[in-house]
ZASEMAR-971247 format. One record per residue: residue in one letter; x, y, z of N, C-alpha, C in turn; residue number from 1. Coordinates in steps of 0.1 Angstrom, whole numbers, plus 5000, padded with zeros to 4 digits. Example, Ala and Ser with C-alpha at 12.3 -4.5 7.8 and 13.67 -1.06 7.14 Angstrom:
2
<mitor a, <5132, 4943, 5078>, <5123, 4955, 5078>, <5132, 4967, 5078>, 1>
<mitor s, <5128, 4978, 5071>, <5137, 4989, 5071>, <5129, 5000, 5079>, 2>
//
This chain:
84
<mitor x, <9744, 7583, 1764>, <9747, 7581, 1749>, <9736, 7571, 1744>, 1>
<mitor x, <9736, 7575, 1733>, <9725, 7569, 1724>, <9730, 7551, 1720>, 2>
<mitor x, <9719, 7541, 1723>, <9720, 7526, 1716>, <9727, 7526, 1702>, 3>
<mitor x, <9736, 7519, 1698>, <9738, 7519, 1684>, <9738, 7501, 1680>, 4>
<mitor x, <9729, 7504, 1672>, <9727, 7486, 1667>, <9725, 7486, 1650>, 5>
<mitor x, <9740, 7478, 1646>, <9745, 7471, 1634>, <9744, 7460, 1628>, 6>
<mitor x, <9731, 7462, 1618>, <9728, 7447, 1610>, <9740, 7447, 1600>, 7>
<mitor x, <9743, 7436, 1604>, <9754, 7428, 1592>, <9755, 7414, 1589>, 8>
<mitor x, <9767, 7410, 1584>, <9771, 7399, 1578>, <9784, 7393, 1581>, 9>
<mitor x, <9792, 7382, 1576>, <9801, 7379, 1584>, <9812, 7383, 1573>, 10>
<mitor x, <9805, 7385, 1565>, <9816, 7390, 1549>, <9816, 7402, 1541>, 11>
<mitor x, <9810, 7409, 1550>, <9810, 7422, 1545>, <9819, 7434, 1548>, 12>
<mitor x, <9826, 7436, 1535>, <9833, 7449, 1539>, <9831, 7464, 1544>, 13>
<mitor x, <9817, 7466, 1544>, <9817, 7481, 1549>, <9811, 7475, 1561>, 14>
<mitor x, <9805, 7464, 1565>, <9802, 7462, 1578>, <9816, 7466, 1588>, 15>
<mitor x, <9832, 7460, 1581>, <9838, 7462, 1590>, <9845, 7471, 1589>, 16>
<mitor x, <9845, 7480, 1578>, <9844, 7495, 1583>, <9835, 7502, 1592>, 17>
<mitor x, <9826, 7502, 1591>, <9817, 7510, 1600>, <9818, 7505, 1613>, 18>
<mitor x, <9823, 7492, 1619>, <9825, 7490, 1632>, <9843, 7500, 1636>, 19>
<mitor x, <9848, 7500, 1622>, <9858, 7503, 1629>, <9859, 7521, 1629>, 20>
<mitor x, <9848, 7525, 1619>, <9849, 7539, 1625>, <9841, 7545, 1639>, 21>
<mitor x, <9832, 7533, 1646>, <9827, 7534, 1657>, <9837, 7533, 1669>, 22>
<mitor x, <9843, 7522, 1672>, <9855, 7517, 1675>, <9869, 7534, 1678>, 23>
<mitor x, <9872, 7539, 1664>, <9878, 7544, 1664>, <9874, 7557, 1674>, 24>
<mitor x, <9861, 7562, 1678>, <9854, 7573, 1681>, <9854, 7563, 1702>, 25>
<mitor x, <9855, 7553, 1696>, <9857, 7542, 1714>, <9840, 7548, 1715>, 26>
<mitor x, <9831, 7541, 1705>, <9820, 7540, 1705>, <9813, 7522, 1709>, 27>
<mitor x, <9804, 7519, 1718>, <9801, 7508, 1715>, <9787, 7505, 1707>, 28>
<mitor x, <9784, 7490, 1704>, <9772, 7490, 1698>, <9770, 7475, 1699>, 29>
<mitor x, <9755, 7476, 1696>, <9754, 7455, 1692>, <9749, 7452, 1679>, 30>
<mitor x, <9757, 7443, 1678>, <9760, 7440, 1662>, <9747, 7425, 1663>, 31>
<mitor x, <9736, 7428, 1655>, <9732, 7417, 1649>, <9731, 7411, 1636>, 32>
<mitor x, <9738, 7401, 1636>, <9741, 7395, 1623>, <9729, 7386, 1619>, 33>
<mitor x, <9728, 7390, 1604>, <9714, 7385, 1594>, <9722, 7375, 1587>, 34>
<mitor x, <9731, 7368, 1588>, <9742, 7361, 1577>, <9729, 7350, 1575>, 35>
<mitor x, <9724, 7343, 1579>, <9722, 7329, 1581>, <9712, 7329, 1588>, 36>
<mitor x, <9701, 7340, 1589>, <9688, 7342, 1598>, <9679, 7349, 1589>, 37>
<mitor x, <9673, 7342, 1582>, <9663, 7349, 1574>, <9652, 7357, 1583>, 38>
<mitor x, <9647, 7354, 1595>, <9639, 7363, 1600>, <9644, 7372, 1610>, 39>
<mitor x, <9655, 7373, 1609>, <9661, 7386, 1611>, <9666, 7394, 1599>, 40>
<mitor x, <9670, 7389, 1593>, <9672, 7398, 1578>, <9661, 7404, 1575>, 41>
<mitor x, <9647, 7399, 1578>, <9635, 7405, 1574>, <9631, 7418, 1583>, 42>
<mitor x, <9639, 7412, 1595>, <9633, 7426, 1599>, <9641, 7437, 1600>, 43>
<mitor x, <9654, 7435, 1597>, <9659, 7442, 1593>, <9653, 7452, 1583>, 44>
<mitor x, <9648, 7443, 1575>, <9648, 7452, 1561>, <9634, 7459, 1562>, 45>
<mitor x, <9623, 7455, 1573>, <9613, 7463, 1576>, <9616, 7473, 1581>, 46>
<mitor x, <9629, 7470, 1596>, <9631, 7485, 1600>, <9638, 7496, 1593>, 47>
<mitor x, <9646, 7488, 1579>, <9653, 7503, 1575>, <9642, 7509, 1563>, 48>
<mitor x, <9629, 7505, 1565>, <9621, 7511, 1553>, <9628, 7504, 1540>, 49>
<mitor x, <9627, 7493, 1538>, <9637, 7481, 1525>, <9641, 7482, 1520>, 50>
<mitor x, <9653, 7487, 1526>, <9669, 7484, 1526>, <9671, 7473, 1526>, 51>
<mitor x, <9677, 7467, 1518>, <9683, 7454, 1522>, <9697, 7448, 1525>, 52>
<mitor x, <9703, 7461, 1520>, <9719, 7458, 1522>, <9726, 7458, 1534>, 53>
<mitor x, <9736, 7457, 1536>, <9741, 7450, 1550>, <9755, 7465, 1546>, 54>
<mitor x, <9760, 7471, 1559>, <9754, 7472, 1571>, <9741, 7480, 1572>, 55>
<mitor x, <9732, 7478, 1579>, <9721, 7490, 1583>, <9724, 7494, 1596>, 56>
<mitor x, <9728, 7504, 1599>, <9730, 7513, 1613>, <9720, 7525, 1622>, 57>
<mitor x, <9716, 7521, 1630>, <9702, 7531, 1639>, <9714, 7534, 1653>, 58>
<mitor x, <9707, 7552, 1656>, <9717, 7552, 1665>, <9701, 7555, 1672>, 59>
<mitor x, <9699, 7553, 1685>, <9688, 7551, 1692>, <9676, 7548, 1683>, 60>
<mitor x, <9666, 7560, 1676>, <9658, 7557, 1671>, <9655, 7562, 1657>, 61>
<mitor x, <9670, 7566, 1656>, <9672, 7569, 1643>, <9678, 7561, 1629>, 62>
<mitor x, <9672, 7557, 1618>, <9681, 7550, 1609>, <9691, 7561, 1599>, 63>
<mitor x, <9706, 7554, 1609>, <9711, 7562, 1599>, <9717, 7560, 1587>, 64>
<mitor x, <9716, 7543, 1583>, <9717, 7538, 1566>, <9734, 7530, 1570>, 65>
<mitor x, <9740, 7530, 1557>, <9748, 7522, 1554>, <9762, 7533, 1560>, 66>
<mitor x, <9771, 7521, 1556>, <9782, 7527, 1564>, <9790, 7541, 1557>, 67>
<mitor x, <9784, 7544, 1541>, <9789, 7554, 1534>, <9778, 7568, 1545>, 68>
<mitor x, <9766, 7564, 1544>, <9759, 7576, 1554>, <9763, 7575, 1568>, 69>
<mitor x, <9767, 7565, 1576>, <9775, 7570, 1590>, <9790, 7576, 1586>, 70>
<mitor x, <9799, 7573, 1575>, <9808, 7586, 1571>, <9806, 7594, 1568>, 71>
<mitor x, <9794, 7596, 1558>, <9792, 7614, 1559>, <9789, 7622, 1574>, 72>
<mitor x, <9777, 7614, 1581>, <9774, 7619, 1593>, <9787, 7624, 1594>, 73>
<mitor x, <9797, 7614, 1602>, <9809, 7615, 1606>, <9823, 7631, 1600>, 74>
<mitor x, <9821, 7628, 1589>, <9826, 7637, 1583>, <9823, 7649, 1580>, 75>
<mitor x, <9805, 7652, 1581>, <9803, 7666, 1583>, <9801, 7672, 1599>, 76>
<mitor x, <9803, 7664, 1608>, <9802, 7667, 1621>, <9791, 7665, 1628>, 77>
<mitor x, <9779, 7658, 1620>, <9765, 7659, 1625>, <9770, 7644, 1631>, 78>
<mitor x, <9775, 7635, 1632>, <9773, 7624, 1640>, <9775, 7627, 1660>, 79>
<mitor x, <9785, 7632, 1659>, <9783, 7637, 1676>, <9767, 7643, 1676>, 80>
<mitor x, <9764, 7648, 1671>, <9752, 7654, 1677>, <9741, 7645, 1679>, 81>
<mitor x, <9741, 7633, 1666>, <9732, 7620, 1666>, <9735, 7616, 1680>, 82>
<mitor x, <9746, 7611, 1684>, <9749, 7609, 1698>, <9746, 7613, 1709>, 83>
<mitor x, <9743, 7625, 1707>, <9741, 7630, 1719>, <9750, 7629, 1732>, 84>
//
């Protein structure tokens, strides 16, 4: 299975959605938090092509955006496949 790594925050609502529709699938991932780290926030926002909003979600080497785009994945069925 594919890496899954979650830039977030400590106060964000779709952050804790999107762990919990990961969670719900008994997916794991590592969550790095930009709350209070500006030079992780930065790279964050370099890796999602600058995005800056919180959550940003890559499932190996894919970006797949914020937590409304890992529900669509989810919802049209294309997220198993991201997985592999």
């Amino acid at each position: 299975m594919k890496n899954i790594v979650i830039y977030s925050t400590q106060t964000c609502p779709y952050c804790v959605r999107a762990k919990n529709l990961l969670a719900s699938k008994d997916l794991q991932w590592t969550e790095i938090d930009v709350s209070s780290d500006d030079e992780l926030r930065e790279a964050m926002i370099k890796k999602a092509g600058g995005r800056r909003t919180v959550p940003q979600i890559f499932i190996g080497d894919t970006h797949v955006g914020g937590y409304d785009d890992l529900a669509a994945l989810e919802k049209s069925g294309k997220l198993a496949d991201l997985l592999g």
